[in-house]
C-alpha positions as CSV (number, residue, x, y, z in Angstrom):
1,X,-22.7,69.7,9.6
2,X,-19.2,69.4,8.0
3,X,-19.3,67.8,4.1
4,X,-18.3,64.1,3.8
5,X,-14.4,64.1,2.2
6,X,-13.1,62.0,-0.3
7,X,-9.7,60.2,0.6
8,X,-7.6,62.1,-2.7
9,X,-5.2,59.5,-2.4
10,X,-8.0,56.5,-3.1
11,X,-10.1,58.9,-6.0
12,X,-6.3,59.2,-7.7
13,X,-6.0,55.4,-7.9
14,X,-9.5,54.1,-8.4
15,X,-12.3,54.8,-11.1
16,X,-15.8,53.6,-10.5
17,X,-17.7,52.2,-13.3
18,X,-20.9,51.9,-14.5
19,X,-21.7,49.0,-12.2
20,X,-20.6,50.1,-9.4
21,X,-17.3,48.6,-9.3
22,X,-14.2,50.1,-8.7
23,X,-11.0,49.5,-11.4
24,X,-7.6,49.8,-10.4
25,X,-3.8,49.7,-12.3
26,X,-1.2,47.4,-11.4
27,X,1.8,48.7,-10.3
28,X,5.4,47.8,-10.6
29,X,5.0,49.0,-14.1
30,X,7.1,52.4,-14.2
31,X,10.9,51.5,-13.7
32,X,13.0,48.9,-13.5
33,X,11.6,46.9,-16.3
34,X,14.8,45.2,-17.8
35,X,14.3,42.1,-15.0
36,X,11.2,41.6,-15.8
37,X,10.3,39.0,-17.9
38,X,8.1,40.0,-21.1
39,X,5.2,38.4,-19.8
40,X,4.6,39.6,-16.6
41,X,5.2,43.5,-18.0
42,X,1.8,42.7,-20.7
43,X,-0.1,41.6,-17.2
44,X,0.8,44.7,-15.7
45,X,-0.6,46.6,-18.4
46,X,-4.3,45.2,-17.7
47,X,-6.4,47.5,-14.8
48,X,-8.2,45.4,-12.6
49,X,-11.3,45.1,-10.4
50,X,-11.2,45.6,-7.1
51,X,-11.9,42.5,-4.7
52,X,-15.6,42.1,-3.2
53,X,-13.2,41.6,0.4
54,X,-12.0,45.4,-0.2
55,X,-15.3,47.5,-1.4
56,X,-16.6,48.5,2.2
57,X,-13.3,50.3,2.9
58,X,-13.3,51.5,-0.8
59,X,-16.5,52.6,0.2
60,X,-15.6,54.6,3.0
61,X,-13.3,56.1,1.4
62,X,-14.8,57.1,-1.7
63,X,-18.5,58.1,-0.3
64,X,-19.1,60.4,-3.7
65,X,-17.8,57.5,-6.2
């Protein structure tokens, strides 16, 4: 039997914590930060958990966390 494989692109942009649930950064925060308002730039800073809606695809593609 072939080995289950990670999706690289997923494991590079989520982290699974203790829980169980996976944490995410925002994007939009790399270039072009002059037209954004001071604000909105902090937000972008925070990481994020990922929706209960989106963990069964996460899931799939992320089968060893």
């Amino acid at each position: 039997m072939p080995k289950i494989k990670t999706n690289r692109a997923a494991a590079k942009r989520f982290k699974k914590t203790g829980s169980g649930k996976f944490v995410y950064n925002k994007s939009h925060a790399s270039h072009i930060l002059t037209k954004k308002s001071r604000k909105r730039k902090r937000s972008l800073r925070q990481s994020q958990i990922i929706d209960k809606s989106d963990m069964r695809e996460l899931r799939l593609l992320l089968p060893n966390g």
